[in-house]
N, C-alpha and C positions, 0 to 999 in steps of 0.2 A: 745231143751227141749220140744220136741214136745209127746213124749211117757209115758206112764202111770207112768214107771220107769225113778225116774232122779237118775244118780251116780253122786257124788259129790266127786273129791278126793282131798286130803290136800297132798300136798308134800313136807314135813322135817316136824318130827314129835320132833321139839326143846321148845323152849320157846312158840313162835307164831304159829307155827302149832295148838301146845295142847291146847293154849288158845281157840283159835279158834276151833277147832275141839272137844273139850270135848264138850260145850252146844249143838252142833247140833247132835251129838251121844246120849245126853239124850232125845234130843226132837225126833229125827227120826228113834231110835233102831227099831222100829216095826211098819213100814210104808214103803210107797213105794219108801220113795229118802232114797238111798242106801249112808252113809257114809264110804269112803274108806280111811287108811292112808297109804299114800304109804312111807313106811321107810325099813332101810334094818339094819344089823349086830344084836348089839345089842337089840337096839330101837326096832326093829320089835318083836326077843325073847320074850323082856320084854313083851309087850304089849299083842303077842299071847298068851302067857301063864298064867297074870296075872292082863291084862287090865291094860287101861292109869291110873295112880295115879296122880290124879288133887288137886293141892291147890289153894282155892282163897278166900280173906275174913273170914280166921277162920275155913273154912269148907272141910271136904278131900272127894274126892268123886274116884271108882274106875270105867271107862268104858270100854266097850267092841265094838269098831265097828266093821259094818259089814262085812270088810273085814281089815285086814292088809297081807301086802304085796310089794313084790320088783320085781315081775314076771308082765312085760307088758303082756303077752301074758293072766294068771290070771286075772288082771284088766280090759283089755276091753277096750271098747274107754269110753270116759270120757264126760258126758255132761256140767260138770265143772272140770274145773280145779285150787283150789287155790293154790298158787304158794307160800310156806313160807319160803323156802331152804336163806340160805347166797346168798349175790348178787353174790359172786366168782365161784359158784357152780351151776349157772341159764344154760351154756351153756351146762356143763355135762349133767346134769339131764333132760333136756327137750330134749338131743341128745338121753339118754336111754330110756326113754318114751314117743320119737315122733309116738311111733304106739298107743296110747291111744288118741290121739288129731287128731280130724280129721277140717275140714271147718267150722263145729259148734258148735265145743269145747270154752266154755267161759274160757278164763284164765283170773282169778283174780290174779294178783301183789300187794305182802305185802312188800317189801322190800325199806330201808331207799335209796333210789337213785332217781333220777329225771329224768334216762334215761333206763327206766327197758323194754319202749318197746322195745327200741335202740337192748337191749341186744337181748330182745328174737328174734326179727327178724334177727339176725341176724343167729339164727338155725333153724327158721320156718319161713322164709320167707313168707309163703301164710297161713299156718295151723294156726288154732285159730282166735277168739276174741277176742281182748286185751281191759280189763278194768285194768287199770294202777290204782294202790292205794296206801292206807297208812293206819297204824295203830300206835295208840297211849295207850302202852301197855309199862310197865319191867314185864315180864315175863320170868323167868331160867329154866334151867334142873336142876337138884338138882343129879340126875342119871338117864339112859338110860331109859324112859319108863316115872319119874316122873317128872312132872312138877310143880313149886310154881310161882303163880301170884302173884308179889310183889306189885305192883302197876300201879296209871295210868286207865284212864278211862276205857279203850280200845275200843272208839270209829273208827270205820273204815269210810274210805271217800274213793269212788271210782269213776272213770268217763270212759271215752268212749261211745261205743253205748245205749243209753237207754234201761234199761233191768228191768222194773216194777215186771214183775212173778218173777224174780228171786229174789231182792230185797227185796220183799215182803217174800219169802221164807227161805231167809237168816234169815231176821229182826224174824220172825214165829218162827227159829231154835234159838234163843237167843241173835245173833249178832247186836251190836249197830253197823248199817251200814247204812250208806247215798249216796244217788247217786248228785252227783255234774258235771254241765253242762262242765264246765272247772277248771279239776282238777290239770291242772299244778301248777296254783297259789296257789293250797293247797298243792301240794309236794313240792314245793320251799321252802313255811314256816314251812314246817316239817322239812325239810333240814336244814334249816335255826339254828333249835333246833341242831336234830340228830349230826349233821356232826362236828360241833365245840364241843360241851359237849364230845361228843366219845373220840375226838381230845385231850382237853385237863383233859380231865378227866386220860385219858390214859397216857399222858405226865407226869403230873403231882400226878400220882396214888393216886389220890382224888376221894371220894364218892362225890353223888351230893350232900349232904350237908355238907361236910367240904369245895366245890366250893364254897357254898353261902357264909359261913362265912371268904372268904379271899377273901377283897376287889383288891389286886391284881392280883388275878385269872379273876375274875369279868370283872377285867377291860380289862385283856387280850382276854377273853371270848368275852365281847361287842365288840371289835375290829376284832375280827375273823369275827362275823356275819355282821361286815360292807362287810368286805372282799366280804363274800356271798352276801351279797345285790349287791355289783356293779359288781357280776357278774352273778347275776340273772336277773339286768337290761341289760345286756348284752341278754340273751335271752329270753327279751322281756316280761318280770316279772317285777314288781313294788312292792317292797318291801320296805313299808315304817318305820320310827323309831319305830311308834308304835308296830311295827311288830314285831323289835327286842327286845321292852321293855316284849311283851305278853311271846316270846319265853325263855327270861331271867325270868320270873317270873313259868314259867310252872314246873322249878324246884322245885319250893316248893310244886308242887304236888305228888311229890314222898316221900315215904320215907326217912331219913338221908342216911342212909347207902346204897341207891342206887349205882348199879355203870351202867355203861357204859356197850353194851355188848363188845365191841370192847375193854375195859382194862379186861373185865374175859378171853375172848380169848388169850390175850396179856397174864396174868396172868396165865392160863393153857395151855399154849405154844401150843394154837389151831392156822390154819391158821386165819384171819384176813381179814376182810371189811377195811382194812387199803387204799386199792385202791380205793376203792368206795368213802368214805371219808375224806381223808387226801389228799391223790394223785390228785384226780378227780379234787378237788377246786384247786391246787396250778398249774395243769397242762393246766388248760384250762383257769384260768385267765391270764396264761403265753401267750395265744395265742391272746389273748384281750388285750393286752400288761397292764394288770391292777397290780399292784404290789400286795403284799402279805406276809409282813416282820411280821406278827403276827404267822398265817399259817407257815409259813418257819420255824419261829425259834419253834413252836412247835414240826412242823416234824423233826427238827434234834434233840429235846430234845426225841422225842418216840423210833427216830435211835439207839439213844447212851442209852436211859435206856433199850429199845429191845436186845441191843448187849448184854448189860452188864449181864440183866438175862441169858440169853441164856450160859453165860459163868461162869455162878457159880454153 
């Protein structure tokens, strides 16, 4: 970030992309840090021809950034990079746009997983910056191009290397964003949220607020995020009760009719963060030898209602 000119690109222009990338396209349309969305098919169409259509709070706004596009050779190398894509889709997409990312390429990670550097290095072994993050955001597509911010603060928590200019330039572009020393412990208690509400939201094809109102859900709920807890103390995470009571009460920050994205997916027969979520916890506490009969019997309850859709 050393040149007059900073590009800035978002990659998946979905829920969280648009979130994220509509305020910095108001604040930086006609300045020198360049927003880029890099989306393809649709998405892009839409966008090129008619500008992102943002809902949030009451208010519809349409933007135009400064570039959209699916052509690395177009884009350039990137001085940042925010990372918004589905966790399933991190290897593809940073494999099609490894020539945008060079040594001091910052990659910001918005994805509900606890192991997102794991992923990327594992395609860019040396290239990039990794600030691992989280956001706290329902944000939908509604159709290709538009996005409705449903709810949810959208506070963003990022860590890795200290990066004040940037930070500062995010927060400048409208972004509730904070830099945290050690942010595994804040992606653990994201997870903590994330991974079981997905889970049984999905199982069970309950918005977040008819979860609240069945004390049995609840209770299957609390029991999952024990699950996570002992197996986040497994790596070396301390997630306390309290933890689990903040992450059960965060529900009630959302709207009723919230759902999960992982049951719209499931419900618009899209692939699925079903691995990152559901798999991830029951496969690696298998390897901590930590049981998981809450988790289990969800995953076979999401198997057989997955089947079942799929077949009618």
């Amino acid at each position: 970030m050393n040149s007059e000119t900073i590009k800035i690109g978002i990659l998946g222009i979905g829920g969280i992309g648009g979130f994220v990338g509509a305020p910095l396209v108001k604040k930086y349309k006609d300045s020198t840090t360049k927003i880029i969305f890099i989306c393809r098919g649709e998405t892009k169409n839409a966008i090129q021809n008619e500008g992102l259509l943002f809902e949030s709070k009451g208010e519809t706004e349409i933007l135009f950034p400064n570039l959209v596009s699916d052509n690395p050779a177009e884009i350039g190398i990137l001085d940042v990079l925010i990372l918004t894509s589905k966790s399933y889709s991190i290897k593809d997409v940073l494999s099609t746009y490894k020539d945008c990312i060079n040594a001091e390429t910052i990659i910001i990670t918005l994805q509900n997983v606890v192991n997102a550097k794991e992923i990327i290095r594992e395609t860019l072994p040396h290239s990039g910056q990794i600030m691992e993050g989280c956001i706290y955001v329902a944000s939908n597509v509604k159709k290709p191009g538009h996005i409705q911010h449903v709810g949810g603060p959208g506070k963003i928590f990022v860590g890795g290397k200290e990066n004040k200019p940037l930070i500062d330039l995010l927060a400048a572009g409208g972004l509730d964003i904070t830099y945290l020393e050690n942010i595994n412990e804040t992606l653990w208690k994201k997870y903590l949220f994330v991974a079981p509400v997905a889970a049984i939201t999905s199982a069970y094809k309950v918005s977040f607020g008819e979860l609240l109102e069945d004390q049995n859900l609840m209770h299957i709920l609390e029991n999952m995020m024990i699950e996570i807890q002992l197996l986040a103390l497994r790596n070396n995470i301390s997630l306390t009760n309290e933890d689990i009571e903040t992450a059960k009460n965060l529900l009630t920050k959302f709207p009723f009719e919230s759902k999960s994205s992982l049951q719209l997916d499931f419900e618009n027969n899209n692939q699925t963060e079903k691995q990152f979520l559901v798999d991830y916890v029951i496969e690696n506490a298998n390897k901590y030898g930590i049981q998981t009969p809450f988790y289990n019997n969800v995953n076979e309850k999401i198997r057989a209602s997955y089947i079942v859709s799929k077949s009618e």
